[in-house]
Backbone as JSON, one array per atom type, in Angstrom:
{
  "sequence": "XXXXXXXXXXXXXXXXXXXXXXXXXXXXXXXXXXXXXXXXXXXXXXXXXXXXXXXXXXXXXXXXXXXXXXXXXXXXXXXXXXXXXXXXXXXXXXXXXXXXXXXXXXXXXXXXXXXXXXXXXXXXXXXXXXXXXXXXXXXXXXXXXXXXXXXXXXXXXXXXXXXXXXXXXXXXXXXXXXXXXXXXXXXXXXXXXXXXXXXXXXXXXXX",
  "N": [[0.84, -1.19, 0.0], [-0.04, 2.41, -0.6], [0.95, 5.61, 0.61], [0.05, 8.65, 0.39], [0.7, 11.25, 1.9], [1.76, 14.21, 4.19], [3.71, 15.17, 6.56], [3.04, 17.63, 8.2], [0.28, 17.42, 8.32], [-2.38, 16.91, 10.08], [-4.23, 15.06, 9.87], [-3.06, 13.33, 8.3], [-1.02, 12.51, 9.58], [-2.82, 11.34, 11.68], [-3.6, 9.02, 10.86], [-0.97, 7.92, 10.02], [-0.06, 7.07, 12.39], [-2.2, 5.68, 13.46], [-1.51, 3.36, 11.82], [0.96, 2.43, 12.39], [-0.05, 2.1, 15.83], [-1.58, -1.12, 14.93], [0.47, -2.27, 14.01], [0.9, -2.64, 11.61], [2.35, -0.34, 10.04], [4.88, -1.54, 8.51], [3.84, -2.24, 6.13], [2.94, -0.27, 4.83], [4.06, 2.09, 2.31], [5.37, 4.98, 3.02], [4.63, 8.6, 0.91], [5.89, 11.43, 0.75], [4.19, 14.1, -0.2], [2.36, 17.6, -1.0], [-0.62, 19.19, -0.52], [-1.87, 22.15, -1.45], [-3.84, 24.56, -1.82], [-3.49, 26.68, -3.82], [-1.48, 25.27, -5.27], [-1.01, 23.13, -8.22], [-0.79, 20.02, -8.27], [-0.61, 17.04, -10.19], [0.01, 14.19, -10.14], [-1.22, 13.37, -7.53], [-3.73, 14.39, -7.67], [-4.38, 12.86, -9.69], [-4.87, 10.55, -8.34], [-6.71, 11.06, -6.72], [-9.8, 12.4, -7.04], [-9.77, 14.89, -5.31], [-8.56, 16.19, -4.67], [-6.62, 15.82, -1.8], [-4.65, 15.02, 1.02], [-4.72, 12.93, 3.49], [-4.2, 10.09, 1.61], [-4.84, 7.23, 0.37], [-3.69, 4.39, -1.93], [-4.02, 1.03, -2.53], [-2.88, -1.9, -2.59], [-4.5, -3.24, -4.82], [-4.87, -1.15, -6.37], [-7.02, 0.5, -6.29], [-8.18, 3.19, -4.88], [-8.24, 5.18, -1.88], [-9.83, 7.95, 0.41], [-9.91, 10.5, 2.72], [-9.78, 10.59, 6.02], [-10.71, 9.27, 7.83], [-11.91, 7.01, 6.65], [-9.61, 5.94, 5.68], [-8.61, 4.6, 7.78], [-10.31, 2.81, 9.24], [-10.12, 1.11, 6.88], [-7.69, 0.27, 7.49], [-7.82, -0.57, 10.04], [-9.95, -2.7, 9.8], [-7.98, -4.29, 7.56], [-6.07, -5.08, 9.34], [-7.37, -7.36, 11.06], [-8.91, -5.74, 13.17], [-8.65, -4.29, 16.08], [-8.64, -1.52, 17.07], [-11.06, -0.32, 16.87], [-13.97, -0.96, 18.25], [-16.41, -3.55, 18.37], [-20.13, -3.58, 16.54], [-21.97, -1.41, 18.06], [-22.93, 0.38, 21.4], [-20.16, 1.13, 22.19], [-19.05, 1.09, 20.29], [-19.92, 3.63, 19.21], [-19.17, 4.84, 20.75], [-16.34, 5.59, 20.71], [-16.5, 6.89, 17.61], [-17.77, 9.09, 18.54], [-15.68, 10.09, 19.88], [-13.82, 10.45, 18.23], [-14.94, 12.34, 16.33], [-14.55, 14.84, 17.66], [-12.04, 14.92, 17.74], [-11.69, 15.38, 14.75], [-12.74, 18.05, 14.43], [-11.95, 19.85, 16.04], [-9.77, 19.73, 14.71], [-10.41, 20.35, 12.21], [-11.21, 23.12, 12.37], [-9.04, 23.95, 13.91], [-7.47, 23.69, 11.22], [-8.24, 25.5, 9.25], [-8.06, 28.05, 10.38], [-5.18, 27.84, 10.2], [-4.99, 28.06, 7.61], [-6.34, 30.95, 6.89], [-4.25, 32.43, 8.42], [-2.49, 32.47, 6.33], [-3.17, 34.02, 4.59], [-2.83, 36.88, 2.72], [-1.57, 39.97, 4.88], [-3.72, 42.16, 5.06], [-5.82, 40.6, 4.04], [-6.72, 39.04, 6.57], [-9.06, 37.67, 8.58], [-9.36, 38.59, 11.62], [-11.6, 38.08, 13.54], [-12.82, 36.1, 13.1], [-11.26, 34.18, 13.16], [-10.85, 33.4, 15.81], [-13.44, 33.46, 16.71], [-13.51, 30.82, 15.67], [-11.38, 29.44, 17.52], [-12.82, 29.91, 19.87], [-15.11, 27.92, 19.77], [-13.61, 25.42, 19.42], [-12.85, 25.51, 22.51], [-14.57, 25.22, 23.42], [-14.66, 22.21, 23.24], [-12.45, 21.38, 24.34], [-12.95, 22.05, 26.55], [-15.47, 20.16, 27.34], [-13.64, 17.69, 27.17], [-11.57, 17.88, 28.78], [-13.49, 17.66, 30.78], [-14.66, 15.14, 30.85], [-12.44, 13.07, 30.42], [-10.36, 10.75, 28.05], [-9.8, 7.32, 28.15], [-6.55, 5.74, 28.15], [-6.08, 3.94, 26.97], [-5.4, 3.16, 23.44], [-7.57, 3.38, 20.28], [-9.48, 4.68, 17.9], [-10.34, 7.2, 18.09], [-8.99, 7.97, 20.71], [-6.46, 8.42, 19.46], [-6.98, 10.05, 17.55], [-7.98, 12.42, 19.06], [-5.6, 13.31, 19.96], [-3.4, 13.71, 18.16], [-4.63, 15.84, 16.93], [-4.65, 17.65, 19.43], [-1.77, 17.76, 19.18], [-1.51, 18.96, 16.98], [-2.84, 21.64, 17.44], [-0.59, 22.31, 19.41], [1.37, 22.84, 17.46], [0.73, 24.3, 15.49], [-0.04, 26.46, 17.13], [1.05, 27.65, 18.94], [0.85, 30.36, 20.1], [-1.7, 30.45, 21.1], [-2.53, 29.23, 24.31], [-3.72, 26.13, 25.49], [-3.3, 24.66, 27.52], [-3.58, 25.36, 30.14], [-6.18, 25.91, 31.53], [-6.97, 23.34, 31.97], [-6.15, 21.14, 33.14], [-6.85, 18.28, 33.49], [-7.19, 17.34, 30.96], [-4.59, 18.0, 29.81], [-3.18, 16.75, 31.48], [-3.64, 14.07, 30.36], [-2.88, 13.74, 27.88], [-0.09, 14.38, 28.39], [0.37, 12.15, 29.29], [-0.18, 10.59, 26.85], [1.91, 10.84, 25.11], [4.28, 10.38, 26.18], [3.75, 7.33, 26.45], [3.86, 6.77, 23.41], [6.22, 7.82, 22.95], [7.35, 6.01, 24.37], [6.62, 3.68, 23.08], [7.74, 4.06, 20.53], [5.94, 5.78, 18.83], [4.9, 7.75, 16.3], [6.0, 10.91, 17.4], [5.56, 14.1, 18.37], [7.6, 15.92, 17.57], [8.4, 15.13, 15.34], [6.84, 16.37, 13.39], [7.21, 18.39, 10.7], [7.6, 21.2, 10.26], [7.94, 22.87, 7.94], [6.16, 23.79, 5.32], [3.43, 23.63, 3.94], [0.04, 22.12, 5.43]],
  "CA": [[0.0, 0.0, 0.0], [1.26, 3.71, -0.45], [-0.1, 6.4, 1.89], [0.08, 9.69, 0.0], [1.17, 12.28, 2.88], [2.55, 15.25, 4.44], [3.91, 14.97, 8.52], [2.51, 18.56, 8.68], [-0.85, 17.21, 8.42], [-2.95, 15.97, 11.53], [-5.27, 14.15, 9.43], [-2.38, 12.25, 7.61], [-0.53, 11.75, 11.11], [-3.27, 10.52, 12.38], [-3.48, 7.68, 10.1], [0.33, 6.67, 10.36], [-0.3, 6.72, 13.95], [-3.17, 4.2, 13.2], [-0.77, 2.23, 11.47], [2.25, 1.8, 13.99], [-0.64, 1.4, 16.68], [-1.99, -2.08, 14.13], [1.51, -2.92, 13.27], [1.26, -2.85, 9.96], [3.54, -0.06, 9.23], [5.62, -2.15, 7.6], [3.23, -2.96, 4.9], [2.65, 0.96, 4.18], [4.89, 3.18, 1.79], [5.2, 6.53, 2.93], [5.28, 9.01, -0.24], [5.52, 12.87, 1.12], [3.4, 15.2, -1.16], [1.74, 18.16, -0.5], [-1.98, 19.39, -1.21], [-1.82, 23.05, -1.68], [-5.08, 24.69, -2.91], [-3.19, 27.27, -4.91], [-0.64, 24.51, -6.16], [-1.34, 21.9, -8.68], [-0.57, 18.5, -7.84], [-1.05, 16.45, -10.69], [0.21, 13.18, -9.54], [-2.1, 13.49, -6.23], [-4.77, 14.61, -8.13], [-4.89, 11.29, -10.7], [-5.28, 9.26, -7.73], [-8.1, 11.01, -5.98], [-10.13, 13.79, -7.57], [-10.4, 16.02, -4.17], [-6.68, 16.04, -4.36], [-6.38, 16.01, -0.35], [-4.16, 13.75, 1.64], [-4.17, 11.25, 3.51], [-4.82, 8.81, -0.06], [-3.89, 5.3, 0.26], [-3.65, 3.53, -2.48], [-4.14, -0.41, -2.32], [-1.98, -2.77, -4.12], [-5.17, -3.75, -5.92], [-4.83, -0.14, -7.27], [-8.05, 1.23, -5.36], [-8.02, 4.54, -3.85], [-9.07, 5.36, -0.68], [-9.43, 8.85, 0.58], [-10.61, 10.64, 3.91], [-8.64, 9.56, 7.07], [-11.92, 8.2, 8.79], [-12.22, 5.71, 5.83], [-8.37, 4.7, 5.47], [-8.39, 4.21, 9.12], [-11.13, 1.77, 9.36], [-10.11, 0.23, 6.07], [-6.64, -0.3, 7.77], [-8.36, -1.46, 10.88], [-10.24, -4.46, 8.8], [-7.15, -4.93, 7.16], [-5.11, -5.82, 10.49], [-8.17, -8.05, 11.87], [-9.31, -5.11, 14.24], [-8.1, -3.63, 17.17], [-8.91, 0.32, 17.06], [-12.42, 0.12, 16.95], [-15.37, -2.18, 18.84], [-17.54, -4.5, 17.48], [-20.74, -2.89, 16.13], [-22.87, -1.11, 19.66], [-22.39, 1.53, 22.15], [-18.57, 1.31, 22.74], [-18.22, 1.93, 19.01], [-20.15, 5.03, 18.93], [-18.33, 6.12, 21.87], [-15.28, 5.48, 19.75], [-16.76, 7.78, 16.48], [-18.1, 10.67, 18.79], [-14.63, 11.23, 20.16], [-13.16, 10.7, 16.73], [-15.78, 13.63, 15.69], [-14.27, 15.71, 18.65], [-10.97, 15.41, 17.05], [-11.42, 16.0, 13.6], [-13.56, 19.43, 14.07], [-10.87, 20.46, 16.23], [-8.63, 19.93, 13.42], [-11.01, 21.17, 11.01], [-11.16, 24.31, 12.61], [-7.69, 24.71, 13.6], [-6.44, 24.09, 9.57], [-8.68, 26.74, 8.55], [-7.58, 28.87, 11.16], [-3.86, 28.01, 9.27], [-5.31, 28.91, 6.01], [-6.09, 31.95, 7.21], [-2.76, 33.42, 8.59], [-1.3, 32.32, 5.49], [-3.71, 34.64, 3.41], [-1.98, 38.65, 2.72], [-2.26, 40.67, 6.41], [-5.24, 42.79, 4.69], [-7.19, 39.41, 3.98], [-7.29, 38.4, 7.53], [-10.2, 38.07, 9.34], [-9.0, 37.66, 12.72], [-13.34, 38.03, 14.05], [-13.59, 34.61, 12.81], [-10.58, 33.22, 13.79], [-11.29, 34.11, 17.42], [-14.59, 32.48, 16.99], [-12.8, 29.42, 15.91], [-10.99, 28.8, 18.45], [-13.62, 29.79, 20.76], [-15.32, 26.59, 19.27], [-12.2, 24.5, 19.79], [-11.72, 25.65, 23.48], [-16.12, 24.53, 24.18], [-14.61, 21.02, 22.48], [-11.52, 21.0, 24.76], [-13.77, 21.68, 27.63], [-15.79, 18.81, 27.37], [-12.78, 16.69, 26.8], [-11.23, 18.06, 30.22], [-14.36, 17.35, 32.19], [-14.65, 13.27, 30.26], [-10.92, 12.63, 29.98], [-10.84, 9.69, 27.61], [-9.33, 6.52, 28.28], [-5.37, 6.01, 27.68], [-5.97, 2.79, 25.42], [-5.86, 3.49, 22.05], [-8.67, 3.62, 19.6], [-9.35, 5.83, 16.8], [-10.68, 8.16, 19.01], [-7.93, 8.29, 21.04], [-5.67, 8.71, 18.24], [-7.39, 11.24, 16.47], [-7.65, 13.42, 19.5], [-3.97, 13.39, 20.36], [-2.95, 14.17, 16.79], [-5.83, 17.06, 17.74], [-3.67, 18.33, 20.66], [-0.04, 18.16, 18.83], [-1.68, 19.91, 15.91], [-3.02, 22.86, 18.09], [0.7, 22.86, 19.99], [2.56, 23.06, 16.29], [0.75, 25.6, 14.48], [-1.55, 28.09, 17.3], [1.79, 28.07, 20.39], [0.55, 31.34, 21.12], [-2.81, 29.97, 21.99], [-2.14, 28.1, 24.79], [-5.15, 25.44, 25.81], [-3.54, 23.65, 28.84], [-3.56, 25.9, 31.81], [-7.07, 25.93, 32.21], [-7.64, 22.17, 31.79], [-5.51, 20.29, 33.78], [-6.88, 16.61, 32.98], [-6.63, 16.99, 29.76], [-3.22, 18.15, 29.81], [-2.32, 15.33, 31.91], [-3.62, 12.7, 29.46], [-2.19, 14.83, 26.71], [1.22, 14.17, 28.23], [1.06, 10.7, 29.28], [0.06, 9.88, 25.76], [3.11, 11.47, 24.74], [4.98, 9.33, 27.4], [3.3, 7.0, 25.68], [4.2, 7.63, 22.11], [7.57, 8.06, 22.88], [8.02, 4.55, 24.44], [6.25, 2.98, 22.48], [8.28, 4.66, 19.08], [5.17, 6.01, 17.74], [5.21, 9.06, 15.91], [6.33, 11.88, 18.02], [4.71, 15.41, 18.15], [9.07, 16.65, 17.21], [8.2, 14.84, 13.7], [5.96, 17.91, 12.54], [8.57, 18.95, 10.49], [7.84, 22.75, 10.31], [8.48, 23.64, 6.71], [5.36, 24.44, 4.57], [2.3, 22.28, 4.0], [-0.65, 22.76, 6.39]],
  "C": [[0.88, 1.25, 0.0], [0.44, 4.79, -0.24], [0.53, 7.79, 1.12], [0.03, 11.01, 1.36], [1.83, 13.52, 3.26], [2.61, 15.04, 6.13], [3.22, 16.85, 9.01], [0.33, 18.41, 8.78], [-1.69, 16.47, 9.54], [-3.86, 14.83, 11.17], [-4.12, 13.2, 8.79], [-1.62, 11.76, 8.36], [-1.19, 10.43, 11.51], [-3.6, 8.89, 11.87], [-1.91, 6.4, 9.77], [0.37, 6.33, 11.77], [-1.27, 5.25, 14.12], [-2.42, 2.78, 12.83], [0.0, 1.67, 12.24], [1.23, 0.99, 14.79], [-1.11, -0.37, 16.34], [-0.85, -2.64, 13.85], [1.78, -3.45, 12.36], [1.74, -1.86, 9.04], [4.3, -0.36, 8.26], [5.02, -2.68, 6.32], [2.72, -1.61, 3.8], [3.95, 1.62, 3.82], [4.54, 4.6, 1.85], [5.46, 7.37, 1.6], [5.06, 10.42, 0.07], [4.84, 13.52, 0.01], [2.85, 16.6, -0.28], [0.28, 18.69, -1.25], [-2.38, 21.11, -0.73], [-2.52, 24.04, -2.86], [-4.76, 25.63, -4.07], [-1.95, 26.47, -5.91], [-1.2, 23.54, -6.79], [-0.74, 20.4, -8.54], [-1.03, 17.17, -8.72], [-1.1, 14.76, -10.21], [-1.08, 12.4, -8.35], [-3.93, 13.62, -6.75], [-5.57, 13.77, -9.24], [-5.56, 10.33, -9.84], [-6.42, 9.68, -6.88], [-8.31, 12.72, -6.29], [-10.48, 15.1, -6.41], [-9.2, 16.37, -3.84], [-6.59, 16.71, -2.81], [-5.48, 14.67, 0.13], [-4.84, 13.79, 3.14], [-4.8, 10.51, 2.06], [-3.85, 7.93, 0.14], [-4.29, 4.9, -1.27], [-3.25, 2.07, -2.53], [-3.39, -1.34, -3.51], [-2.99, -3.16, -4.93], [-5.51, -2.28, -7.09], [-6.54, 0.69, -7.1], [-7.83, 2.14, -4.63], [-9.14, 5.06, -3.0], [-8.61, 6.8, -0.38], [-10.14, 9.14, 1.96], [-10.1, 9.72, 5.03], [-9.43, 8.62, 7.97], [-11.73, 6.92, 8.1], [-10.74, 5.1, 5.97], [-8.49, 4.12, 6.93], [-9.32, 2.88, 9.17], [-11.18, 0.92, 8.46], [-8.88, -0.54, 7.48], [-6.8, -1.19, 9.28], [-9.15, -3.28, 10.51], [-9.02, -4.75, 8.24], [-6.25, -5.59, 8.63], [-6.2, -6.92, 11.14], [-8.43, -7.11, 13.37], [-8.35, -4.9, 15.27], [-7.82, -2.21, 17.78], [-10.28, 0.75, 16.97], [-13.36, -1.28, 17.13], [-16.31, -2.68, 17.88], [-19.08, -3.28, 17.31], [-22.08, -2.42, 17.51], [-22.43, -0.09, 20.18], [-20.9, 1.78, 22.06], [-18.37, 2.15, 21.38], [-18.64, 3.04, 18.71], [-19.79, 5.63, 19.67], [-16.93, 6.67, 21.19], [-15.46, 6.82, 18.78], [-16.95, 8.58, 16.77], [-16.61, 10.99, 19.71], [-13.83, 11.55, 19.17], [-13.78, 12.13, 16.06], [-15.17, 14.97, 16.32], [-12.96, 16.07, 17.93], [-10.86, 16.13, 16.14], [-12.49, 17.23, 13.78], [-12.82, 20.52, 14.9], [-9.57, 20.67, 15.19], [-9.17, 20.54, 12.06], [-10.9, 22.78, 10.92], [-9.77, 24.95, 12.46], [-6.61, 24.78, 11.89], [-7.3, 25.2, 8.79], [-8.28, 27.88, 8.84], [-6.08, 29.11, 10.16], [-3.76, 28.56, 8.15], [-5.48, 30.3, 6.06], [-5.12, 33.07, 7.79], [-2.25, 33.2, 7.33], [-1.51, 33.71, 4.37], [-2.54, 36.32, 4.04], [-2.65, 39.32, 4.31], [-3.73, 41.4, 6.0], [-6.2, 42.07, 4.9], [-7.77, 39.11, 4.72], [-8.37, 38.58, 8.25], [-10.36, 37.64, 10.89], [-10.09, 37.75, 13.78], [-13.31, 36.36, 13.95], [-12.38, 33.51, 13.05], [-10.64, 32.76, 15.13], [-12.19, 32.93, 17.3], [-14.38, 30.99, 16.68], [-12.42, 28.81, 17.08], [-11.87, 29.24, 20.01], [-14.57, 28.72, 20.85], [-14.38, 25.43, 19.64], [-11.97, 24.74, 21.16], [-13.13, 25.17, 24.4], [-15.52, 22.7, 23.91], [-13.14, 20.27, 24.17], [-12.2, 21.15, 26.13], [-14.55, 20.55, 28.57], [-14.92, 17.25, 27.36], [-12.13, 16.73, 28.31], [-12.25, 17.51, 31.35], [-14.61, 15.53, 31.53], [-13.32, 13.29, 29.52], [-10.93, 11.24, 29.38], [-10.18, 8.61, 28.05], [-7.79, 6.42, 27.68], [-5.36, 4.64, 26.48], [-6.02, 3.17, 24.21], [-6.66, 2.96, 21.26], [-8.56, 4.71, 18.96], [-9.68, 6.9, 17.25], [-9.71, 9.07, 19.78], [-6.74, 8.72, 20.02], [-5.65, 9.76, 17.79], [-7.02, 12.51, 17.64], [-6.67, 13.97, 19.85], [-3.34, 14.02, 19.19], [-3.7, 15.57, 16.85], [-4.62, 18.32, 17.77], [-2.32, 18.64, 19.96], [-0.16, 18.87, 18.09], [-1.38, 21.39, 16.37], [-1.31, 23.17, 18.76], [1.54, 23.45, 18.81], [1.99, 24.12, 16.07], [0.29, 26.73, 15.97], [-0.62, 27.93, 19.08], [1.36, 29.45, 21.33], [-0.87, 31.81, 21.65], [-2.59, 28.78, 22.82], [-3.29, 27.4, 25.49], [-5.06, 24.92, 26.93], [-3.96, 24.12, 29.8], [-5.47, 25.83, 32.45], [-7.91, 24.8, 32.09], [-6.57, 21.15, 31.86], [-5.73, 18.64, 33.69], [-6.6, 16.45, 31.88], [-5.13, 17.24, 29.31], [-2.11, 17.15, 30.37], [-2.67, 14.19, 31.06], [-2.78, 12.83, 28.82], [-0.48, 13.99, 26.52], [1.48, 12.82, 28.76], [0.54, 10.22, 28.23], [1.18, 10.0, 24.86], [4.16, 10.68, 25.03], [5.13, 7.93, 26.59], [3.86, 6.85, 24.31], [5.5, 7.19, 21.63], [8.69, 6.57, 23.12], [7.92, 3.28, 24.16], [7.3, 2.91, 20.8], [7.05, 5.14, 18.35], [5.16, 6.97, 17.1], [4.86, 10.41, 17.07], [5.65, 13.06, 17.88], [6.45, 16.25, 17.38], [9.16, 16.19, 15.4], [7.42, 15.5, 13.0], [7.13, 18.43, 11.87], [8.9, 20.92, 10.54], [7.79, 23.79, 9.06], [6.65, 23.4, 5.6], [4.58, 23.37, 5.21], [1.01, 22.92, 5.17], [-0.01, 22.63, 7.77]]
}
C-alpha cells in the first residue's frame, strides 16, 4: 500500500499513527506530497479527484481517501483492534473521533487563514474558531478519555499536537488540567512505544 502524505498534516498523522498502533507499518509506503489549494498537484490529483491527503492507495490499485475511511479500512485490514464491534462502545469510539477531527477542522482553517496577505485576515472569525475549539476541549477536560488506544484516542492526540505546532501562542492547557495530563502521558506513551512523536511535525510548509 502507499499512503500519499505530508507529517505537517494531523489528518495524515493521524493515520500513520493508526498504522504503527496495528503494526502494519511495515506494509505501508510513505510518499511525502503536499496538497496546496493554490498549487497543482497532478500526480495526487490522478489518484483522488479532491486532491487532499491522507490517499492510500491499495496494491489492488483502489483509492481510498478521507482519514476516517483509510483508518477503518486499515483497521479491517489488520483483523481489528482500534475500533469495537458494532454497539455503544463503538459510537463512543466515532463521537470522540468527531471531537478530534472538528478540532482539526477548525484549527487548519484557522492556518489557512494566517497564510492569506495581512489585509485578507479576518481575525473576528478566527477568534470564533478557536472559541469553538476551546467549548470542544472543555468537554474533553471534564470526560478525559481513556489512555488505550482507539481511533478516538488517536485522532484526539494528533488534535492536541496539531493545536501545539501551528496556534503556540494559543495556549489550551492551563485551564484544563486533565486533559493536559492525558495529553502528556500519551506522549509518554508515544515516545516509548516509538510512535510518531509530536518533534516529527517537520515545520516547513504544508498545512
Amino acid at each position: 500500500m502507499k499512503l500519499y502524505w505530508s507529517p505537517n498534516s494531523p489528518y495524515a498523522r493521524k493515520v500513520v499513527v493508526v498504522a504503527k498502533e496495528l503494526r502494519i507499518d511495515d506494509r505501508v509506503k510513505l510518499i511525502e506530497t503536499s496538497a496546496v489549494p493554490t498549487k497543482e498537484n497532478s500526480e495526487l490529483s490522478a489518484l483522488n479527484p479532491l486532491t487532499r491527503i491522507p490517499t492510500l492507495q491499495l496494491n489492488t490499485g483502489e483509492t481510498l481517501f478521507d482519514s476516517s475511511l483509510i483508518c477503518e479500512y486499515l483497521d479491517e485490514f489488520a483483523d481489528g483492534g482500534l475500533l469495537p464491534a458494532l454497539g455503544p462502545a463503538r459510537r463512543q469510539v466515532f463521537k470522540l473521533e468527531l471531537f478530534g477531527l472538528d478540532i482539526m477542522d477548525r484549527a487548519v482553517v484557522c492556518r489557512q487563514e494566517t497564510l492569506r496577505p495581512e489585509g485578507y485576515r479576518w481575525s473576528g472569525w478566527v477568534d470564533a474558531q478557536f472559541d469553538r475549539i476551546g467549548k470542544i476541549l472543555d468537554v474533553l477536560d471534564a470526560n478525559v478519555p481513556a489512555l488505550d488506544p482507539d481511533l478516538g484516542t488517536i485522532t484526539v492526540g494528533c488534535a492536541l499536537e496539531y493545536l501545539d505546532f501551528r496556534f503556540g501562542d494559543r495556549p489550551w492547557r492551563s485551564p484544563r488540567p486533565h486533559l493536559t495530563a492525558w495529553q502528556q502521558q500519551l506522549v509518554v506513551r508515544e515516545q516509548g512505544t516509538k510512535r510518531l512523536s509530536r518533534s516529527q511535525f517537520s515545520g516547513c510548509g504544508g498545512i
